[in-house]
C-alpha positions in Angstrom: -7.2 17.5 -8.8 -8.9 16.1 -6.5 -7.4 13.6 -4.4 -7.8 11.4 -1.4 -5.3 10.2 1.0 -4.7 7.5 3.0 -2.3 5.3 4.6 -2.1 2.0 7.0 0.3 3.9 9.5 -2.2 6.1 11.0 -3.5 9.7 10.3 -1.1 10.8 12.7 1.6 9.2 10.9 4.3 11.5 9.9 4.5 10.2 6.5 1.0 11.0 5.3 1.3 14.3 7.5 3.8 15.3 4.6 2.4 13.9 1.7 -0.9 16.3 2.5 1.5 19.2 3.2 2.9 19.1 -0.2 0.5 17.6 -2.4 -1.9 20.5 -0.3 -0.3 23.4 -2.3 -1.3 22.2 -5.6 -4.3 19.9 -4.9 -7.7 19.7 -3.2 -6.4 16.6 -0.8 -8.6 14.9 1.7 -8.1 12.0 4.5 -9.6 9.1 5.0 -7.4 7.3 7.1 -7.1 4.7 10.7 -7.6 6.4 13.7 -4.0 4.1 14.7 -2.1 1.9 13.1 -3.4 -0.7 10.6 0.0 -2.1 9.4 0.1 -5.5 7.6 -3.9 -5.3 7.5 -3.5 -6.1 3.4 -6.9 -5.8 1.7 -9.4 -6.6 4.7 -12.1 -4.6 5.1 -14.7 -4.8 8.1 -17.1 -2.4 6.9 -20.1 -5.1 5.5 -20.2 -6.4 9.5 -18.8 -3.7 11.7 -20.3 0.0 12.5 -17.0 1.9 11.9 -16.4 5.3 14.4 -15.6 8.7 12.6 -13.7 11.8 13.8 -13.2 14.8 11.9 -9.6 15.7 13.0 -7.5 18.7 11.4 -4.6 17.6 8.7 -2.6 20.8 7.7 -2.8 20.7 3.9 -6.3 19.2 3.5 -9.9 20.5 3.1 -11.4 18.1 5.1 -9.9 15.0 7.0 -11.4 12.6 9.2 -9.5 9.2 11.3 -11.8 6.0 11.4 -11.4 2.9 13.9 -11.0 1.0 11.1 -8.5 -1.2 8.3 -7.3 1.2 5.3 -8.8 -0.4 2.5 -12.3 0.8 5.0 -11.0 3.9 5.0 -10.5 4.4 1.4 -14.3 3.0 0.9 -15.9 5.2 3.7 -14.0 8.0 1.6 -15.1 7.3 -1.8 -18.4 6.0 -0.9 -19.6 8.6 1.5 -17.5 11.0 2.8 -15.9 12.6 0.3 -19.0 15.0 -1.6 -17.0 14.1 -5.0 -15.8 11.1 -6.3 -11.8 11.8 -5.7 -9.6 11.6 -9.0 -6.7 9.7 -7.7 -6.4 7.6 -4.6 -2.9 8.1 -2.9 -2.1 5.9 0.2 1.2 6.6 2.0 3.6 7.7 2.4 4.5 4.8 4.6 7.2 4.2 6.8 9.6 1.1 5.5 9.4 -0.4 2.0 6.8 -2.2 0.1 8.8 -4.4 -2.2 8.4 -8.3 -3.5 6.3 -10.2 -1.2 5.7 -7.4 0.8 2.6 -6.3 -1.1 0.8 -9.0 0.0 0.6 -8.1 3.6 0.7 -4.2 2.9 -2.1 -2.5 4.4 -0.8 0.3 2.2 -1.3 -1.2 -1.0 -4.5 -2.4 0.4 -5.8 0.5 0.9 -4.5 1.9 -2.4 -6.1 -1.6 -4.0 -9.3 -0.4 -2.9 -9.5 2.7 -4.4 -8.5 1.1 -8.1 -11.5 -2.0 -7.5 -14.2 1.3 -7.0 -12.8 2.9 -10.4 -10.6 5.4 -8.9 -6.8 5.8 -10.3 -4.5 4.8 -7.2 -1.1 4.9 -6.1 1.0 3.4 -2.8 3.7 5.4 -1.4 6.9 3.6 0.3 9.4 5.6 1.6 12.4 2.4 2.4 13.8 3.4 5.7 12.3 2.7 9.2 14.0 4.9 11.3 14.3 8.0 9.1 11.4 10.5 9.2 12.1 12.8 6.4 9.3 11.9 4.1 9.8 15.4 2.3 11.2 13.4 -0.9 9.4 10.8 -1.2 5.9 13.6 -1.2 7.8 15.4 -3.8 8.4 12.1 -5.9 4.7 11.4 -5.6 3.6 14.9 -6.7 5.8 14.7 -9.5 4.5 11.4 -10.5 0.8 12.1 -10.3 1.0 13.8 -14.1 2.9 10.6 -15.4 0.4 8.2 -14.0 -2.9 10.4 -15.1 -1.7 10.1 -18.6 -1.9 6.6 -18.2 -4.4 4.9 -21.0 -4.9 2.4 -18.1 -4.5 3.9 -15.0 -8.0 2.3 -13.8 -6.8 -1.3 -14.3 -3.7 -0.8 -11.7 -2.3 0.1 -8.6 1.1 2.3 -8.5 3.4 1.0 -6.2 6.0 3.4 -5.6 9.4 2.9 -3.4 11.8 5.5 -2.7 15.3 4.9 -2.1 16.8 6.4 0.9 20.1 7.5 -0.6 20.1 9.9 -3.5 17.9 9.3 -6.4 19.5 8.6 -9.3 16.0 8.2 -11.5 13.2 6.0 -12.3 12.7 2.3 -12.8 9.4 0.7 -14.0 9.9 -2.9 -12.5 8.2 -6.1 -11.5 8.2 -7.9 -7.8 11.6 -9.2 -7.5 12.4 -12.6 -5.5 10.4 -13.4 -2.6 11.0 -12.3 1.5 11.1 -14.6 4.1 9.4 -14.2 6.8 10.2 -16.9 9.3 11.0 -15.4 12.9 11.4 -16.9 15.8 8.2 -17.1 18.0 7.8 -17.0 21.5 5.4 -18.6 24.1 4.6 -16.8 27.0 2.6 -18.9 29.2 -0.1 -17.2 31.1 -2.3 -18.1 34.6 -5.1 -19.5 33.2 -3.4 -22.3 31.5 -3.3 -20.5 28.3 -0.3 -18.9 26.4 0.8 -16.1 24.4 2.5 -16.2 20.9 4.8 -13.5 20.8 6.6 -12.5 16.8 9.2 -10.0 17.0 8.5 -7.0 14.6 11.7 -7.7 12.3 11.8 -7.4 8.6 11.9 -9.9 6.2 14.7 -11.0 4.7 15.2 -11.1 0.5 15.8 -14.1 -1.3 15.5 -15.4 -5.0 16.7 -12.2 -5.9 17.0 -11.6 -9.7 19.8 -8.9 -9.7 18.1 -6.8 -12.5 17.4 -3.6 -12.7 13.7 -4.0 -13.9 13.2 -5.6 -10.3 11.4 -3.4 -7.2 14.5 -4.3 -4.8 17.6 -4.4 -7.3 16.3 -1.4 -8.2 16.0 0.4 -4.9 19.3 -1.0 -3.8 20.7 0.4 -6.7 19.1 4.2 -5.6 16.3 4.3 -8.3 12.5 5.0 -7.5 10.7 1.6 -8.2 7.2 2.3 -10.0 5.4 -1.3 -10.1 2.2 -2.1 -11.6 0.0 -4.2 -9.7 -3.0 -6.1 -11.3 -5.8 -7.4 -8.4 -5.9 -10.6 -10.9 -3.8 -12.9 -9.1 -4.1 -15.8 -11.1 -0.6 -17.3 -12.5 -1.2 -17.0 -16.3 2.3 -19.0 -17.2 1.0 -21.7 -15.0 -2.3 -21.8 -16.4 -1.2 -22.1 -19.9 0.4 -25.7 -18.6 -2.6 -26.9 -17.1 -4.5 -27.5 -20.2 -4.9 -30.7 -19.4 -6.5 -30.7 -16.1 -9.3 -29.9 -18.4 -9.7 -33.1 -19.3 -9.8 -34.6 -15.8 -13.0 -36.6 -14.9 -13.9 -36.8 -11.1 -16.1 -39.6 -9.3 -17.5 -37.3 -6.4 -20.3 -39.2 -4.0 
């Protein structure tokens, strides 16, 4: 297969430096990915307004990789649409450092950037490894190679994005689940006044913390917690379809607009 890789932690990033390596010795893998770190970009993408810089750098494992000053789901476009000769078969972006569960997707530059690869027609996975102090991503690659063939089979693999979290303690299987609870993400912020009467806001990089947790095992974090590999399906429709159903009767609603 054909395959492009990408991740929001940076091409250098030790993570995707091991997902090529191993996915390398069965696959024809390229890189498309930030020249730095992109973390928490989500879905935004600069390249309709900025002119993006490209290096061609060297990524054991790969055929061809190249870093670009830019936000993952760029980088995933810049691949599909121009730098890559061939339309890739699968997207893969990862393996990123820390996990991608509940709420976290929203500000995941990782499932961004995997987001964007499903939205140009191209069958894409994000790969969390959950620990963000331990650099032994060899696992978590392996877990993603061995998925690939499960996902391809997919009748729908266009029509969603693969979020995949790996447990840090031994693997006990696999859990297809749903976004469990919400994180919070309230920190304390500081002010750091500077000379010119301005001031800085300063966050803390500290993880959120889970909440509204459901306890089951078809959820992303129960699941992980309980040393399973959470698969999740994400959908880029992000309308509430339970909520719509009760709003019939907004419908009905006439306004008096000057």
């Amino acid at each position: 297969m054909r395959i492009l890789v990408s991740n929001d932690d940076g091409i250098n990033a030790p993570g995707l430096r091991t997902l090529v390596k191993v996915l390398g010795e069965e696959h024809e893998v390229y890189v498309v990915a930030p020249e730095g770190e992109r973390s928490s970009y989500s879905h935004s993408v600069t390249y309709w307004r900025l002119d993006n810089k490209v290096w061609e750098r060297e990524v054991e494992g790969a055929v061809k990789a190249w870093a670009v000053d830019a936000t993952p789901a760029d980088c995933v476009y810049y691949g599909i649409e121009t730098l890559l000769k061939d339309k890739p078969d699968l997207v893969i972006s990862g393996i990123n450092k820390g996990e991608n569960l509940s709420s976290d997707c929203v500000y995941s530059g990782t499932v961004g950037a995997a987001m964007e690869g499903m939205m140009m027609g191209v069958p894409a996975m994000a790969v969390s490894y959950c620990s963000y102090t331990d650099n032994s991503f060899e696992t978590s690659a392996h877990v993603a190679l061995n998925l690939i063939p499960y996902f391809m089979k997919e009748e729908n693999r266009h029509a969603f994005v693969l979020n995949v979290n790996v447990p840090v303690e031994e693997i006990k299987g696999v859990r297809a689940t749903r976004l469990d609870g919400y994180k919070v993400y309230h920190k304390k912020i500081e002010h750091i006044p500077c000379e010119d009467g301005s001031f800085i806001l300063h966050c803390p990089n500290q993880p959120g913390l889970a909440a509204g947790l459901s306890d089951r095992l078809d959820a992303d974090i129960t699941a992980v917690r309980n040393g399973y590999v959470s698969v999740t399906p994400l959908y880029a429709d992000m309308a509430d379809h339970r909520q719509l159903g009760m709003m019939e009767n907004w419908n009905g609603i006439s306004l008096h607009v000057k």
